[in-house]
C-alpha positions in Angstrom: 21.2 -58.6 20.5 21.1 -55.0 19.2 20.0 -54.0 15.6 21.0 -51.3 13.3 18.5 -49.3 12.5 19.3 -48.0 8.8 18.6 -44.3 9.2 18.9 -43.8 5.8 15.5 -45.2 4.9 13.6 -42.1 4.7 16.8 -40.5 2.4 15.7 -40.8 -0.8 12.1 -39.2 -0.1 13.5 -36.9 2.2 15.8 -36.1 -1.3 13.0 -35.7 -3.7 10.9 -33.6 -1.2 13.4 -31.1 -1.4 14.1 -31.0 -5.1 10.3 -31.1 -5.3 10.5 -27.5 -3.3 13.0 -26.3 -4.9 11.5 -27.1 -8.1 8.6 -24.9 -6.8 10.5 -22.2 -5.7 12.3 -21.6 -8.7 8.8 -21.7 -10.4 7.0 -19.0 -8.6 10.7 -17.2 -9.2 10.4 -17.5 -12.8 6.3 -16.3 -12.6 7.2 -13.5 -10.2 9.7 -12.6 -13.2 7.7 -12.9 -15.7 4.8 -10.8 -14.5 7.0 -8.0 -13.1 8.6 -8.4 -17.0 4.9 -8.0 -18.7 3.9 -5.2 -16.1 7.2 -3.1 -16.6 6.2 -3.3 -20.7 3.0 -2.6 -20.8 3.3 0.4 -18.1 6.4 1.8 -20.3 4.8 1.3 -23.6 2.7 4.3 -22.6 -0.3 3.4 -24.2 -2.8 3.3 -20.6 -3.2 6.2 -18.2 -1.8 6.5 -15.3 -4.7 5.6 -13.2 -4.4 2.3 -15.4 -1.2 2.0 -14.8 -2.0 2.2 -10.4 -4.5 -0.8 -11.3 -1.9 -3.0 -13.2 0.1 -2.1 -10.2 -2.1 -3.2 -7.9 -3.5 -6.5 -9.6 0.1 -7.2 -9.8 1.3 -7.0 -6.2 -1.7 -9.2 -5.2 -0.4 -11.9 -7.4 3.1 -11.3 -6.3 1.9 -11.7 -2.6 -0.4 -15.0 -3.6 3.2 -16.4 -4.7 4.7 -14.9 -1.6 3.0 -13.8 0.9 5.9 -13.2 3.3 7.5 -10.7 1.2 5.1 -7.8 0.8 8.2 -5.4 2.1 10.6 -6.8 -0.2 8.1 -5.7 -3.2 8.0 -2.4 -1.6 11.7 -2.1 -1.5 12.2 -3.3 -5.1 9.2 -3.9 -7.4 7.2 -0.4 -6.4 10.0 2.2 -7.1 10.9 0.3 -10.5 7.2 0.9 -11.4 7.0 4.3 -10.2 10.8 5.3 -12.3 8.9 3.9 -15.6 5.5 6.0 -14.8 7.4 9.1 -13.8 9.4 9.1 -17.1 6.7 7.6 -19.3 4.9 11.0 -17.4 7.7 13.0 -18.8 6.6 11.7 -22.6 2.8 11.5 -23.0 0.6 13.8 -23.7 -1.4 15.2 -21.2 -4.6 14.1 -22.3 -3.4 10.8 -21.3 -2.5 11.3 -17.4 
């Protein structure tokens, strides 16, 4: 006689493995935000030097790269020349004593 095997066993985990992911995606989304958000303010509030400014940069794309470490080009692309717009203007404002 030949059984049915219920493929369908492994579903719901394979279900909830998936939200889990997803659930962990859209976190590290929301922390990659956040930090690009707190780094943009505190570079265009003007109140560290540029060299300061290089660091935050820095410190930030590690931790952007510990979240995703695949995507080093795609901060390049997007997250560097948004910094660099807010130094250059916040350049165009401070004193000079302060670059």
């Amino acid at each position: 006689m030949l059984m049915m095997v219920n493929n369908n066993e492994n579903a719901p985990s394979a279900g909830r493995d998936l939200t889990d992911a997803l659930r962990e995606e859209e976190r590290k989304i929301r922390e990659l935000r956040c930090l690009v958000d707190i780094t943009t303010a505190v570079i265009a509030q003007g109140n560290i030097s540029v060299l300061e400014a290089c660091a935050l940069i820095r410190l930030t794309r590690r931790h952007v790269l510990e979240l995703f470490p695949d995507k080093e080009k795609l901060f390049e692309l997007i997250h560097r020349p948004r910094f660099a717009r807010i130094i250059q203007e916040r350049l165009k404002k401070s004193p000079a004593w302060m670059n």
